[in-house]
NUVEX-978131 format. One record per residue (C-alpha): x, y, z; residue number from 1. Coordinates in Angstrom, 1 decimal, m for minus. Each point is the difference from the previous one (the first is absolute). Example, Ala and Ser with C-alpha at 12.3 -4.5 7.8 and 13.67 -1.06 7.14 Angstrom:
     px     py     pz num
   12.3   m4.5    7.8   1
    1.4    3.4   m0.7   2
END
This chain:
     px     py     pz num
   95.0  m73.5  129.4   1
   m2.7   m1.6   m1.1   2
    0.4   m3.1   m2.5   3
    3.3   m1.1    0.7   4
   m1.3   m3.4    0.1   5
   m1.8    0.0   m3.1   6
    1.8   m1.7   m3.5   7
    0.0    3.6   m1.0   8
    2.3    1.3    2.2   9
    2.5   m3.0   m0.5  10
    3.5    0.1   m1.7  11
    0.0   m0.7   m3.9  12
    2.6   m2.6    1.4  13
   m2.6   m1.2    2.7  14
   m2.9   m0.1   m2.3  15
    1.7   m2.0   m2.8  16
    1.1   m2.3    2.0  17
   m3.5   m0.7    1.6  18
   m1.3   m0.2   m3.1  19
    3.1   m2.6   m1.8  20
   m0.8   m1.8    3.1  21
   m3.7   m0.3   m0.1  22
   m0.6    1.6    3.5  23
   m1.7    2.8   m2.0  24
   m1.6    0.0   m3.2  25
    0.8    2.6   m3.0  26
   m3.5    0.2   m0.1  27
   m0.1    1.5    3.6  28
    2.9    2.0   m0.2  29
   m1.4    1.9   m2.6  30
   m3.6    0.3    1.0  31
    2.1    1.5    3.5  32
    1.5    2.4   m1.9  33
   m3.1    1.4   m1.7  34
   m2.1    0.3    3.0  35
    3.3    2.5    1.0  36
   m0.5    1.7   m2.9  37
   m3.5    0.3    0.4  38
    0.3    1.2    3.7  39
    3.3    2.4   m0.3  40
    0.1    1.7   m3.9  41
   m3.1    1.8    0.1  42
    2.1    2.6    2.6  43
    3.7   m0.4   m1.8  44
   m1.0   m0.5   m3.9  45
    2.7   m1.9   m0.8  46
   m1.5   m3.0   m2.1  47
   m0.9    1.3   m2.7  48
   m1.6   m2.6   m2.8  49
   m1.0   m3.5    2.8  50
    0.6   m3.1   m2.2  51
   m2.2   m2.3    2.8  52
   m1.2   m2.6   m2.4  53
    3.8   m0.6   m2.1  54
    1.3    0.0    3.8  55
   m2.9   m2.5    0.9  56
    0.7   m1.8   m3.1  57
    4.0   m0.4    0.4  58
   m0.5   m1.2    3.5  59
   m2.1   m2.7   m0.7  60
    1.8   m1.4   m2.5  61
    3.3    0.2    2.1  62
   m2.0   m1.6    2.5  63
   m1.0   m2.8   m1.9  64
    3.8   m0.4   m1.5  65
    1.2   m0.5    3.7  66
   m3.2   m2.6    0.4  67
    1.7   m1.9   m3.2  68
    3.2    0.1    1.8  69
    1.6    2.3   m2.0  70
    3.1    2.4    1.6  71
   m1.1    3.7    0.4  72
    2.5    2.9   m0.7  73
    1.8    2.1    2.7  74
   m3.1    2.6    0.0  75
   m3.4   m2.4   m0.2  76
   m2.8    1.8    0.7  77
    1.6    3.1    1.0  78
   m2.5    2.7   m1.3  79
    2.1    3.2   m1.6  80
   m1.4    3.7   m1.4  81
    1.8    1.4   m3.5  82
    0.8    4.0   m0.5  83
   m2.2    1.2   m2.8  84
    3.3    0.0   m2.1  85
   m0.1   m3.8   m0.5  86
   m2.3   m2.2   m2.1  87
   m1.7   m3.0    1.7  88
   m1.2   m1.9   m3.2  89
   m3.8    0.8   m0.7  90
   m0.4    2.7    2.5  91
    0.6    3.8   m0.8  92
    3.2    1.6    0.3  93
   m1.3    3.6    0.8  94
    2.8    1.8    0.9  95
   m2.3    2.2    2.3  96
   m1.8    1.6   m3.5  97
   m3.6   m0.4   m0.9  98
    1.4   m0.2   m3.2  99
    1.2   m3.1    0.5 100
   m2.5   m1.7    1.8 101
   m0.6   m2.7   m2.8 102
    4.0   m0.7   m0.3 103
   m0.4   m4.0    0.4 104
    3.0   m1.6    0.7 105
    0.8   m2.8   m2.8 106
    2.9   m1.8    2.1 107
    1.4    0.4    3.5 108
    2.8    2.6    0.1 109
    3.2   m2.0    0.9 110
   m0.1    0.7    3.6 111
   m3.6   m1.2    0.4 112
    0.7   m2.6   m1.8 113
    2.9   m1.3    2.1 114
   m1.6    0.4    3.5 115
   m3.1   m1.8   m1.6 116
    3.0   m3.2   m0.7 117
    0.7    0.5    3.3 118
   m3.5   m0.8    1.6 119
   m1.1    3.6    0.7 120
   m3.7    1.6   m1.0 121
   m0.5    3.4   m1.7 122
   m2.7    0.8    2.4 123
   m1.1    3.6   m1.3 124
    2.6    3.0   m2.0 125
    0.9    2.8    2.7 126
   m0.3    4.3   m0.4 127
    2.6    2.0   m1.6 128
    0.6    3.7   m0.8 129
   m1.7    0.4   m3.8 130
    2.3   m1.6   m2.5 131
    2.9    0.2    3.0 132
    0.4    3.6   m0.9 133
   m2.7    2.1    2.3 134
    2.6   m0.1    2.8 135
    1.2   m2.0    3.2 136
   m3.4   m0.2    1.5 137
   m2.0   m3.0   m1.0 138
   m3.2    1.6   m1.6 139
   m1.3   m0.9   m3.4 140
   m2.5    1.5   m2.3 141
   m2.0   m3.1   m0.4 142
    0.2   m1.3    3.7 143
    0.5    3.1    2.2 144
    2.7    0.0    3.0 145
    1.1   m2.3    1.7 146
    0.4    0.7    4.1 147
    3.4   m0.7    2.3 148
   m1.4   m3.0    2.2 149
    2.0    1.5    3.0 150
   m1.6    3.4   m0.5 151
   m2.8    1.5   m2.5 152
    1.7    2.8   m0.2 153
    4.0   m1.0   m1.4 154
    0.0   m1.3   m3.2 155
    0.8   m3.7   m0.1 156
    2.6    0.9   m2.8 157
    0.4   m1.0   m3.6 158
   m0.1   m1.0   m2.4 159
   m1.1   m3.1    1.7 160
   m1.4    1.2    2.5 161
   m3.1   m2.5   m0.4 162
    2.1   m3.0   m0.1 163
    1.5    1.8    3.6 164
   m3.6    0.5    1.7 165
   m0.9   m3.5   m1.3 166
    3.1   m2.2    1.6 167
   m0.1    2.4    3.1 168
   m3.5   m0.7    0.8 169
   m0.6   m3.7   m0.9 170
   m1.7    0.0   m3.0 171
    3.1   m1.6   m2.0 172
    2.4   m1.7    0.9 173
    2.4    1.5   m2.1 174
   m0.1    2.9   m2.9 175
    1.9    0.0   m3.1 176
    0.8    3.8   m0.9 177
    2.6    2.0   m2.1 178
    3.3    2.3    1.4 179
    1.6    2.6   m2.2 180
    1.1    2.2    2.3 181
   m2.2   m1.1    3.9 182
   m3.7   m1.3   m1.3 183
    0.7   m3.5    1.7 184
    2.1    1.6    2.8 185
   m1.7    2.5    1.0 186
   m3.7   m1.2    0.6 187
    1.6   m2.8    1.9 188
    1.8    2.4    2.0 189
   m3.0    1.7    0.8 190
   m2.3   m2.4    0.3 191
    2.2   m2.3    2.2 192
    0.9   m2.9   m2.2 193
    3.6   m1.2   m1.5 194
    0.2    0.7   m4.3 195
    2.7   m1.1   m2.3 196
    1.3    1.6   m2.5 197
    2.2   m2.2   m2.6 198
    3.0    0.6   m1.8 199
   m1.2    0.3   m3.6 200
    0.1   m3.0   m1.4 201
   m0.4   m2.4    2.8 202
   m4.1   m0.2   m0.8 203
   m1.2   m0.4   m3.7 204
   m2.6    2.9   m1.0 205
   m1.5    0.7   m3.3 206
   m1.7    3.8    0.4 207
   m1.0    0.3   m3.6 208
   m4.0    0.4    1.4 209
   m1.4    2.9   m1.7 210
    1.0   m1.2   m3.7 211
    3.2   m1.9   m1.6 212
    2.6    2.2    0.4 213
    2.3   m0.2    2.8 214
    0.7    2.8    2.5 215
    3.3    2.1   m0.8 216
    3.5   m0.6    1.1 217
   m0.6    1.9    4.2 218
   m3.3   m2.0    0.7 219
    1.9   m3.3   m1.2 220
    2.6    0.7    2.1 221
   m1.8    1.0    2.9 222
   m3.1   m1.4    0.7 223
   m0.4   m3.4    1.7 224
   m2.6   m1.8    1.5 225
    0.0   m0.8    3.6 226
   m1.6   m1.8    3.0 227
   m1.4    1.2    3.2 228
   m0.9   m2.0    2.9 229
   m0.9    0.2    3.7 230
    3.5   m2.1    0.8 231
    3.4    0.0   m1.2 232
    0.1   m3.8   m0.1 233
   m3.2    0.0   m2.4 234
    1.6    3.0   m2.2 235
    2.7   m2.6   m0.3 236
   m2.2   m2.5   m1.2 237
   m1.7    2.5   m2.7 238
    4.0    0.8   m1.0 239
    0.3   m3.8   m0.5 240
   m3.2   m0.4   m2.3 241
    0.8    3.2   m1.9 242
    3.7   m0.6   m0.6 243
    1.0   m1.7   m3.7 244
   m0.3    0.6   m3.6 245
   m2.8    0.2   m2.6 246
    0.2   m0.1   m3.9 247
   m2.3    3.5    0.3 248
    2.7    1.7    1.9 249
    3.8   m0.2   m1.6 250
    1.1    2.1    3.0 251
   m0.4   m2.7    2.9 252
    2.6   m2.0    0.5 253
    0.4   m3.4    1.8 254
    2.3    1.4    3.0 255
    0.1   m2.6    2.8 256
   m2.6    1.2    3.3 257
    2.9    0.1    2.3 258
    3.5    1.1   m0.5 259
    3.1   m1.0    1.7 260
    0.1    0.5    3.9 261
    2.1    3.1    0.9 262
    3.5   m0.4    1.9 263
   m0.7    1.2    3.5 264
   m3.0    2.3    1.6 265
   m1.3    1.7   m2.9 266
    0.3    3.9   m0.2 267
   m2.6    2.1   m0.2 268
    0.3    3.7   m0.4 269
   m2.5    2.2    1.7 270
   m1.1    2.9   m2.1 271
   m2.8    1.8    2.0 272
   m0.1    3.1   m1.4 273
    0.7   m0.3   m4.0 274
    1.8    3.1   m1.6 275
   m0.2    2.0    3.6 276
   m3.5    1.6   m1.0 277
   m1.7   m0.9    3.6 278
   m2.3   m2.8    1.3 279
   m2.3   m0.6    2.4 280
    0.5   m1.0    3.3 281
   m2.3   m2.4   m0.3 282
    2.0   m1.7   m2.9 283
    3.0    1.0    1.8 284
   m1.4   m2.5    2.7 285
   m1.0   m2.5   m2.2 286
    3.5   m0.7   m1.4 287
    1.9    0.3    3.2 288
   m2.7   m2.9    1.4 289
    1.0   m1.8   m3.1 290
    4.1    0.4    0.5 291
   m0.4   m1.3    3.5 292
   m2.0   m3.1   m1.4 293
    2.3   m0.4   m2.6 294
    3.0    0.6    2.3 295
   m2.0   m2.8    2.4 296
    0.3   m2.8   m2.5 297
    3.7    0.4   m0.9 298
    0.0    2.8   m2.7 299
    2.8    1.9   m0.2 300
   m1.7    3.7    0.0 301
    1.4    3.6   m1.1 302
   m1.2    2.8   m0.3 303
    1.3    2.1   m2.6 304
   m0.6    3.3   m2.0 305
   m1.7   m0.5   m3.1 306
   m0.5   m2.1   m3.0 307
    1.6    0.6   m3.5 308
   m1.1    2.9   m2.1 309
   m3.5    0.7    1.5 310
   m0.5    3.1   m1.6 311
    1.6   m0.9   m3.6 312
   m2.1   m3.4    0.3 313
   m2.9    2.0    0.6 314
    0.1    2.2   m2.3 315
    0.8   m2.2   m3.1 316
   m3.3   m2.4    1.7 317
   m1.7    3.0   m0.8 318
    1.4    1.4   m3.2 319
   m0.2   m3.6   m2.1 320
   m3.6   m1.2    1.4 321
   m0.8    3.7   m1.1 322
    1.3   m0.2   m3.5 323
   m1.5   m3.1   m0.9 324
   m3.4    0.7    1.7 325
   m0.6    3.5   m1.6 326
   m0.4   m0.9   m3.5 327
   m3.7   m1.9    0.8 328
   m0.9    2.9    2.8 329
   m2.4    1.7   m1.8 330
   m2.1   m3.3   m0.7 331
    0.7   m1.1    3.8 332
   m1.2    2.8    1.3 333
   m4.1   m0.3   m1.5 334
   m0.1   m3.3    2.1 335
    1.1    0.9    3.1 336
   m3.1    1.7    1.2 337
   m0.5    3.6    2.2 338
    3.3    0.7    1.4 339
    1.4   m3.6   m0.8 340
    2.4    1.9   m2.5 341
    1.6    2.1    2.8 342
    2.8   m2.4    1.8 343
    1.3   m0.3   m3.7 344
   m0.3    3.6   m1.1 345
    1.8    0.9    3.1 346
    2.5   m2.4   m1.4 347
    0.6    1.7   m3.0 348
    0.0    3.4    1.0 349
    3.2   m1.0    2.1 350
    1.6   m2.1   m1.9 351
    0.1    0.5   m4.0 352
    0.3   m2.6   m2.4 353
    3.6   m0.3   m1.1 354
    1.5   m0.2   m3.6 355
    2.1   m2.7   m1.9 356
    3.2    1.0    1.0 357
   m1.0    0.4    3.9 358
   m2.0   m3.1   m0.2 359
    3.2   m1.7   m1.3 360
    1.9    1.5    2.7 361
   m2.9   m1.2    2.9 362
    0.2   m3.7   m1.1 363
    4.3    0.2    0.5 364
   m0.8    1.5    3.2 365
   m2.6   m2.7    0.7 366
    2.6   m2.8   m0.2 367
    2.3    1.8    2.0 368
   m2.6    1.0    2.8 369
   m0.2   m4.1    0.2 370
    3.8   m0.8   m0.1 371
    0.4    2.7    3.0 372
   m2.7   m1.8    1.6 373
    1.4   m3.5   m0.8 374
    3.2    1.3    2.1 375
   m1.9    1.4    2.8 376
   m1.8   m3.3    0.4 377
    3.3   m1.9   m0.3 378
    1.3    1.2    3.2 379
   m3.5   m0.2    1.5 380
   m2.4   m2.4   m1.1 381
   m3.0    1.2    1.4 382
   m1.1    3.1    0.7 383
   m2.8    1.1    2.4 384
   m1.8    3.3   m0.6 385
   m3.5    1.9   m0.1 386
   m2.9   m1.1   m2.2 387
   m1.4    3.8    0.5 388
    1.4    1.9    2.2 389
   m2.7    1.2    1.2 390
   m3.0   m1.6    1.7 391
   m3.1   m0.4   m2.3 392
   m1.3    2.8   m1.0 393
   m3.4    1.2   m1.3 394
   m1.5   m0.8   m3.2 395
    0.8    1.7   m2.9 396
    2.6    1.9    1.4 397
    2.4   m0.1   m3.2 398
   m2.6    1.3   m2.2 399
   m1.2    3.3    2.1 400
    2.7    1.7   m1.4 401
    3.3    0.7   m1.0 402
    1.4   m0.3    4.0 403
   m2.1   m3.0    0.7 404
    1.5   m2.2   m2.6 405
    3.5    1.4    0.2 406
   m0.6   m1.5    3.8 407
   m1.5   m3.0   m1.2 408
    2.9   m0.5   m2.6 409
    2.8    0.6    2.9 410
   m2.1   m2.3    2.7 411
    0.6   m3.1   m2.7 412
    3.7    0.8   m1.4 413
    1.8   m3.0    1.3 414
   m2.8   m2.1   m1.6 415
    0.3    2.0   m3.4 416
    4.1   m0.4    0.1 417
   m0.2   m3.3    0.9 418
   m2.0   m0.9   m2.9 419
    1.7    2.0   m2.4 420
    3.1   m1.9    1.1 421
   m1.9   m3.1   m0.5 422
    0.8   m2.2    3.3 423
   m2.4   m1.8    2.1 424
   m1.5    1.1    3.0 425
   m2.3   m0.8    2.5 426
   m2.6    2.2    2.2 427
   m0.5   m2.0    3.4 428
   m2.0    1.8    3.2 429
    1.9    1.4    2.7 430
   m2.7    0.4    2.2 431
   m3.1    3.0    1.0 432
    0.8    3.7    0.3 433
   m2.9    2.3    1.3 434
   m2.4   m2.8   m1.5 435
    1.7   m0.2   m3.3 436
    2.2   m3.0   m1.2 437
    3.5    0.9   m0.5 438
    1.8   m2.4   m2.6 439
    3.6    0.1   m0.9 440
    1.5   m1.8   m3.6 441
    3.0   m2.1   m0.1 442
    1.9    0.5   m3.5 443
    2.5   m2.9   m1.3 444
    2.0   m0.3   m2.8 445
   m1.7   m0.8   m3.0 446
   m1.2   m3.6   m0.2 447
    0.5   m0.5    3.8 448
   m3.5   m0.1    1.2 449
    1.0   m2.1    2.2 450
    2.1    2.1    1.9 451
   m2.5    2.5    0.5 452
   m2.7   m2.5    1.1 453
    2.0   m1.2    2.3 454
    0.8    3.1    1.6 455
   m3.4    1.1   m0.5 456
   m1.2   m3.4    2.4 457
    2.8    1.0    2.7 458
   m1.6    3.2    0.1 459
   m3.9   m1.4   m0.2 460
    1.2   m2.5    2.7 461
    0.8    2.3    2.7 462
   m2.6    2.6   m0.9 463
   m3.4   m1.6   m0.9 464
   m2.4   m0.4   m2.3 465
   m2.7    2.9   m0.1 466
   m2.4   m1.5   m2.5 467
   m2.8   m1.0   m0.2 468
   m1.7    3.2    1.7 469
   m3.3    0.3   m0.3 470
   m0.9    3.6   m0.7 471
   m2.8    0.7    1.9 472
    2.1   m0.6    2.9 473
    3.1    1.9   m1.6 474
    0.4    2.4    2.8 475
    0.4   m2.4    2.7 476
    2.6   m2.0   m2.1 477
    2.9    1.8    2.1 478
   m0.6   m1.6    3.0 479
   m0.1   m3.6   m1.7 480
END
């Protein structure tokens, strides 16, 4: 592949490093990262608003900190892109709406914020589905779609699927998105790049972006911000900058990076088809590649039959989300656009809104989907599964119709348990399938990212790295 010798296609790790060290300057790193851009998202879409001069601006001033003498963070100079979900202070958080176009940003959301301590450079926001609700595929009504690197004609994923196209073909270095249920997963999975999602609380968020109130109780407890990178060793360093507290968020809490070491080869149980409802052989493949890795570096691996209350966990997901959502629907729905509404509606005509009493009755069930989970993890402190289990699939596939998102919906159900459960988990590559990347995640017990990055580089280690691909040579990327 072309490039691999540019500053581009280096490591976050490798390019901070050059530039603390002065073998590189921020300057350059950053002016290599917009020629990319330049070249590459005019055929994937998935930078959406370029901030060229603030990234020209926060290089040379890093670059003349260094020149003083100064000591440079863990990420300097590393150029990053931001889901349309997060405000950059003075540039427009769009959310994918028109409507929104002239949102400015007064301060950094707390992410940002923190990988900006860290060295790092917002270098442009990144395509989403409308508002995150138009569906998995990464298309918005203000930027359009956004196209699978590997292949123009899978979906890259969602909902941050730009941040996904972006790391995978050089144009960041790393991508901060949002998971409630796969939207950091499952673009890296498809687009061949490792994504974290946190345990809830680990990264300090403030999501109060569209006005002052704050979202209800299920998008508290369920959304979290999240890294993707080309490497598992530079998604570690992302976890590291993001990890801590924040006055804005009273829900992070200061929980050491790295636990205590586990007695003897850690456990991991291998759940490769969730609640017995089929996957690919592709994916199949994918996590038996990812065992034997595992198995390799001196995991002890088991397969076993399931994880805890699939269905029940998947079905209060649904329910509670659904409750709390419905209420602001009608409004929603005049912003989402021609068809945008129709991955929700589909939604609602499944699943209706619950009352008082059953809403009471969810959130006891909620706690004890956790504590069931909490035991599983006990005996096994990993466990290896599907991000999808199916390949990629085409865009907008879960909002053709009814059968499209139901497949859609069963494709990502160890992503939607997993947050609903709230423990950490980590999507890694597990190599190229019929010209697709196939990714696997690693889930942990909650605050042990560690664990799961650390499984996650065993796996990487023995595997490869797939990115950067350049994507007008995507169909020859096999036979790399």
């Amino acid at each position: 592949m072309s490039g691999q010798d540019t500053m581009w296609a280096m490591t976050a790790a490798d390019q901070a490093a050059a530039v603390r060290s002065g073998r590189i300057s921020a300057a350059d790193l950053v002016d290599s990262h917009l020629d990319r851009i330049a070249e590459v998202n005019p055929r994937v879409n998935a930078v959406t608003q370029l901030m060229a001069d603030r990234a020209r601006e926060d290089a040379a001033r890093m670059d003349r900190r260094r020149a003083a003498g100064e000591e440079l963070g863990p990420l300097a100079g590393v150029p990053f892109t931001v889901k349309e979900t997060t405000p950059v202070e003075g540039v427009p958080t769009t959310f994918g709406l028109p409507r929104f176009h002239d949102l400015v940003a007064a301060a950094d959301a707390p992410p940002v914020a923190r990988l900006r301590a860290a060295g790092a450079v917002p270098i442009g926001h990144s395509n989403m589905p409308t508002l995150v609700l138009a569906g998995m595929h990464t298309r918005s009504e203000l930027f359009g779609h956004t196209v699978n690197p590997w292949d123009p004609s899978r979906t890259p994923g969602g909902s941050s699927g730009g941040d996904g196209a972006a790391v995978a073909t050089g144009m960041a270095a790393l991508g901060l998105g949002n998971d409630s249920g796969g939207s950091v997963r499952i673009p890296a999975s498809f687009c061949g790049v490792a994504g974290l999602k946190p345990t809830p609380g680990r990264f300090p968020a403030d999501h109060r972006v569209l006005g002052p109130d704050d979202p209800g109780p299920a998008a508290q407890m369920l959304v979290t911000d999240g890294p993707l990178a080309r490497t598992v060793a530079d998604l570690r360093l992302a976890y590291e900058a993001l990890a801590g507290t924040d006055p804005r968020d009273p829900r992070a809490v200061p929980v050491p990076l790295d636990g205590p070491p586990l007695p003897g080869p850690v456990r991991v149980a291998l759940v490769a088809n969730p609640g017995g409802r089929g996957v690919h052989p592709a994916v199949r493949e994918a996590l038996t590649a990812a065992a034997d890795a595992l198995s390799d570096a001196g995991y002890d691996v088991t397969e076993v039959a399931d994880v805890p209350r699939l269905d029940e966990a998947l079905e209060a997901y649904g329910r509670i989300t659904v409750t709390e959502f419905a209420p602001t629907w009608p409004a929603v729905r005049q912003l989402l656009g021609d068809g945008g509404d129709r991955y929700i509606q589909l939604a609602l005509e499944k699943t209706p809104p619950a009352d008082a009493a059953e809403l009471v009755r969810l959130m006891g069930a909620w706690l004890g989907i956790r504590r069931s989970w909490a035991e599983f993890l006990d005996r096994s402190p990993l466990l290896l599964g599907p991000v999808f289990t199916e390949p990629p699939v085409e865009p907008g596939l879960e909002s053709r119709d009814a059968a499209g998102r139901e497949r859609v919906a069963e494709g990502m159900r160890l992503c939607t348990v997993t947050s609903f459960v709230g423990v950490p988990a980590v999507a890694v590559p597990a190599g190229i399938r019929d010209g697709l990347p196939c990714g696997v995640q690693v889930v942990g017990r909650a605050f042990r990212e560690d664990l799961c990055l650390a499984a996650a580089q065993a796996i990487e280690d023995r595997l490869g790295v797939l990115a950067p691909v350049d994507p007008r040579q995507a169909a020859a990327a096999e036979t790399r």
